[in-house]
C-alpha positions in Angstrom: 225.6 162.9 393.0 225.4 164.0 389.3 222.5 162.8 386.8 223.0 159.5 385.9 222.6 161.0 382.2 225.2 163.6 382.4 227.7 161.7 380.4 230.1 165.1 379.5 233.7 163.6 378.0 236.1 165.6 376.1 236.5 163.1 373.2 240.2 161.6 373.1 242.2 162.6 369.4 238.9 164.2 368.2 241.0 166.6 365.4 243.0 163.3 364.9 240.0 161.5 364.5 238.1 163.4 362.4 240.8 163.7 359.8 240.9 160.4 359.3 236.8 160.3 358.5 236.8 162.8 355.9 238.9 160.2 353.9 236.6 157.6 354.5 234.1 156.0 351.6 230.8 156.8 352.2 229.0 154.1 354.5 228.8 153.0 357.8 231.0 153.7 360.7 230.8 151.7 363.5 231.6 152.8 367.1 232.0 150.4 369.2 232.2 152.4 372.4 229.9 154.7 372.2 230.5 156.4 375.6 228.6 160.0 375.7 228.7 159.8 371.6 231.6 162.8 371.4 233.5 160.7 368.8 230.2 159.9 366.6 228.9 163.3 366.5 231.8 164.7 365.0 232.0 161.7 362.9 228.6 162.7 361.3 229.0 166.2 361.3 232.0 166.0 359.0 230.0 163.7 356.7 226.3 164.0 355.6 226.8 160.2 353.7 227.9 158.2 357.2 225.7 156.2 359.1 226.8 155.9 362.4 226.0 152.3 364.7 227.3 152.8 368.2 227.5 150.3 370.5 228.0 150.5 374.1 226.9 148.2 377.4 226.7 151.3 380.0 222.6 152.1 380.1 224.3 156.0 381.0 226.1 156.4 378.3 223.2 154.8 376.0 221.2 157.5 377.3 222.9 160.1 377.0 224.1 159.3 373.2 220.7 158.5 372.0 220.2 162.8 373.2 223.5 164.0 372.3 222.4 162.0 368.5 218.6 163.1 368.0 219.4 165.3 366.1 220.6 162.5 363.2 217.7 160.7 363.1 217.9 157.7 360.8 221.6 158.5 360.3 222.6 156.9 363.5 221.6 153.5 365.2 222.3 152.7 368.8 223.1 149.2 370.6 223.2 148.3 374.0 226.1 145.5 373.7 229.6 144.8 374.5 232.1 145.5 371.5 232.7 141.5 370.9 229.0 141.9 369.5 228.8 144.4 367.0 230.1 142.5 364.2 227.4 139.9 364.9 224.7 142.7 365.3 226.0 144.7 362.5 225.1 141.8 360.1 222.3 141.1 361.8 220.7 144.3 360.7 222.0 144.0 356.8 225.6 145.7 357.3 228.3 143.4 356.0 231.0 146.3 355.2 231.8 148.9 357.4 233.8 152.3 355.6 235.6 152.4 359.4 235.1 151.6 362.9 236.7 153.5 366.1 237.6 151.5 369.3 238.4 154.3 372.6 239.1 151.6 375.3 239.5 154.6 377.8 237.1 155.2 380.8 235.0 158.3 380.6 234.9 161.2 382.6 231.4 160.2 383.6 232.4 157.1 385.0 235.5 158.5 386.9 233.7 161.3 388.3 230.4 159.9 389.6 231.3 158.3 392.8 228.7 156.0 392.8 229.8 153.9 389.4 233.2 153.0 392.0 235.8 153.4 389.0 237.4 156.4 391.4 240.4 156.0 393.1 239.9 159.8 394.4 236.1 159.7 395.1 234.6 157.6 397.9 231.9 154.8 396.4 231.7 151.4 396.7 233.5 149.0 395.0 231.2 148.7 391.7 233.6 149.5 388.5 231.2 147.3 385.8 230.5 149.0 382.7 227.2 147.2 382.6 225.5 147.2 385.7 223.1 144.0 384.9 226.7 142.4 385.3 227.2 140.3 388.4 230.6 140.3 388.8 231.8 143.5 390.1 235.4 145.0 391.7 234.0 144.1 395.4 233.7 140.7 394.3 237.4 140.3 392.7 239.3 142.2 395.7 237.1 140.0 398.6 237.1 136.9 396.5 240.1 136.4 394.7 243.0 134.5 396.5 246.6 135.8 396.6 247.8 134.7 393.5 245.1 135.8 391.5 245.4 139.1 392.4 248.7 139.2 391.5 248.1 138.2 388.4 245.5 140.5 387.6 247.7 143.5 388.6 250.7 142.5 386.8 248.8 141.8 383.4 246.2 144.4 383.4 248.0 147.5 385.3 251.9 146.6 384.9 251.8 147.1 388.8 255.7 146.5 389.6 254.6 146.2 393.6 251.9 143.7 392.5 252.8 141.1 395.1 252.8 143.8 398.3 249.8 145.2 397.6 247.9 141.7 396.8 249.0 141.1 400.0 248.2 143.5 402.1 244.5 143.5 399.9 243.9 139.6 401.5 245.4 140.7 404.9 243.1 143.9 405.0 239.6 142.7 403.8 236.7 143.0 403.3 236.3 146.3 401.4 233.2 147.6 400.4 234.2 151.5 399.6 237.2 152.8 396.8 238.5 154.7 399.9 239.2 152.1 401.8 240.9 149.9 399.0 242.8 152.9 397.8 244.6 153.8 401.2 245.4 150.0 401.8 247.0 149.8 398.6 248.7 153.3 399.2 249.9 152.2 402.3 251.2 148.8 400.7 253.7 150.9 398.3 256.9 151.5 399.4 257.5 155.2 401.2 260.2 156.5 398.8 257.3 155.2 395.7 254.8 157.1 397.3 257.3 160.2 398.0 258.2 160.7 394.0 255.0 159.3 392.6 253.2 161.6 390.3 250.0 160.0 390.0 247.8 158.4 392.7 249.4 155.3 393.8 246.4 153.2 393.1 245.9 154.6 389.7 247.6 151.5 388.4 245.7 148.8 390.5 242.1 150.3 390.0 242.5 149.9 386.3 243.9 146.6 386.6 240.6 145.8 388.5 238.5 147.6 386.3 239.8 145.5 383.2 239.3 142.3 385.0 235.6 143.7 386.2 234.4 143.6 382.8 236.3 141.3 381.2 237.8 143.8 379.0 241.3 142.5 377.1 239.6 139.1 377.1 237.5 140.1 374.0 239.6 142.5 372.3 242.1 140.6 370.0 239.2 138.7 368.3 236.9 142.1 368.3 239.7 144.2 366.5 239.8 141.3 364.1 236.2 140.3 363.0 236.1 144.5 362.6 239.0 144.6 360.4 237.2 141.6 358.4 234.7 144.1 358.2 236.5 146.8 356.4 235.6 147.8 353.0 238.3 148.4 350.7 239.9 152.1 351.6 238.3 151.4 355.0 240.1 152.2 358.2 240.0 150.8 361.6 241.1 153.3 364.7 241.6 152.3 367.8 242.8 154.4 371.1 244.4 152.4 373.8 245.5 153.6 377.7 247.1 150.8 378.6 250.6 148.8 377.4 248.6 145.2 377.6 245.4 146.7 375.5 248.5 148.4 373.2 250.7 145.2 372.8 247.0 143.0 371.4 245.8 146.2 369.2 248.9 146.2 367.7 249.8 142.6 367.0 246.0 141.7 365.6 247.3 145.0 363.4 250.8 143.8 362.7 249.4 140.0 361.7 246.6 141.3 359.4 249.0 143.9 357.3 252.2 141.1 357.1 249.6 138.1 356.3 251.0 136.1 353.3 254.2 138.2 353.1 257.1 136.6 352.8 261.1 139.1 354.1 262.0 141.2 351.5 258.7 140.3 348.9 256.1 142.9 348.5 253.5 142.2 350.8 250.2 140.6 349.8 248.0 141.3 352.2 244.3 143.2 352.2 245.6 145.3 354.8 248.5 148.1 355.2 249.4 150.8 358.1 247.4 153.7 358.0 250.4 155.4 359.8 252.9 153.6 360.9 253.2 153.1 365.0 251.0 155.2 367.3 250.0 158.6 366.9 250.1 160.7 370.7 247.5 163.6 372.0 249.5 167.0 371.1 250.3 169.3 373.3 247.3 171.3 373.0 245.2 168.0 374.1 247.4 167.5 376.7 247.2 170.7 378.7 243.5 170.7 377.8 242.8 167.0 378.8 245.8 165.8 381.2 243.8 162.6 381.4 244.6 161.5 377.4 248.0 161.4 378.3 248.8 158.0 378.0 246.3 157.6 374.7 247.8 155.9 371.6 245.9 155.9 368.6 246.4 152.8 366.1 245.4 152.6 362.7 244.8 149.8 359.8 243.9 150.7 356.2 242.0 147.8 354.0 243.5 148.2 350.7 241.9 145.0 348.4 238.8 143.1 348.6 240.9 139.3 349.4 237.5 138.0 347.4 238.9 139.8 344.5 242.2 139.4 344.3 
């Protein structure tokens, strides 16, 4: 098994990204998922008058940030906390404005790759998938404990499984499971043989992450976290975020959509603090793509503050 530190990710957008920054007012910028710190390096090295605060609840990545961001010193802060925290901590240590905060919802390479962390659908481990490992809850306990419908539910929200049903049931019929293998051949072998002829992914891809969200609670805590960081925003600020996932899309862009057509009435100009940065979702190009096949289904969002509501 690799180092628990070796956190290697080919940050997701990073040109994209980065593009954005340079426009930024000079402050701090908040990461909220931290990962291997990819994102916040480049973040500082294309500003000298950022401060960085990432934030992140996986003691691996923590670790392997706080390396990969020595070299900043008392530019960069690091917190070990889930994202629904940072605007809490953030004022907790003086910050009431952020210039910009960045959101990648994605699972690293790390954590897909190490067997042991049980986020792989390819690589035998056991059935772990938390991002914080002080967590209790963990993907052996919702695929042995959850009844039928449950399951279901879980699949259909959180990985738009369309055979949701036949593989919650052959999951009950089938366990326990205590390794990825095992739960990734039973729900294989629940999909229907002309699925599994023409599918071009694995056909658990869908189910694992459905599991994985559920594991840590993930879409639970982002509508109000992309909100009290937009709050956040100073005026010319921007707030990026990089879904994988239609459900994490749908709440990114509707906390988005609310907070640029508050107070507007059809056809008046609007009156909001907030306006599109772009409008819709910007994809990985083709470059990205044949570089990192796994940013394929990334869409990056992004919100603009554009007056001080105090001030107007």
């Amino acid at each position: 098994m690799e180092p628990p530190t070796d956190f290697s990710h080919d940050p997701v957008m990073l040109r994209e990204i980065v593009d954005v920054v340079r426009s930024l007012p000079a402050g701090v910028f908040a990461d909220l998922t931290l990962g291997g710190a990819g994102h916040a390096v480049a973040v500082l090295e294309s500003r000298s008058d950022v401060v960085v605060h990432g934030f992140d609840r996986d003691n691996a990545a923590l670790t392997a940030a706080d390396t990969a961001l020595g070299r900043f010193e008392r530019r960069v802060q690091t917190h070990k906390a889930r994202f629904d925290e940072a605007a809490m901590i953030l004022r907790d240590t003086g910050v009431e404005k952020v210039s910009g905060f960045l959101m990648d919802l994605g699972v690293s390479s790390h954590q897909l790759d190490v067997a042991g962390r049980g986020f792989s659908y390819r690589l035998d481990g056991p059935l772990d998938m938390r991002m914080d490992t002080s967590q209790t809850r963990s993907a052996a306990d919702v695929v042995n404990g959850y009844d039928v419908g449950e399951l279901i539910d879980v699949l259909r929200s959180y990985g738009d499984e369309r055979h949701a049903v036949r593989i919650a049931h052959a999951i009950v019929n089938n366990r326990p499971f205590e390794t990825t293998a095992a739960l990734a051949t039973c729900i294989a072998e629940a999909m229907p043989a002309a699925v599994r002829r023409t599918s071009t992914g694995h056909p658990a891809k869908r189910s694992f992450q459905a599991i994985r969200i559920e594991v840590n609670d993930e879409l639970a805590i982002l509508g109000e976290t992309v909100d009290a960081m937009m709050n956040m925003l100073d005026v010319a600020g921007v707030g990026l975020v990089l879904t994988y996932h239609s459900g994490e899309d749908r709440i990114v862009k509707d906390r988005m959509r609310r907070a640029v057509e508050a107070d507007t009435l059809p056809g008046m100009p609007s009156m909001s603090d907030f306006a599109w940065h772009w409008r819709g979702a910007h994809t990985p190009s083709g470059e990205e793509l044949e570089r990192n096949p796994r940013s394929r289904s990334a869409r990056l969002r992004a919100i603009t503050r554009v007056t001080d509501g105090a001030d107007a």
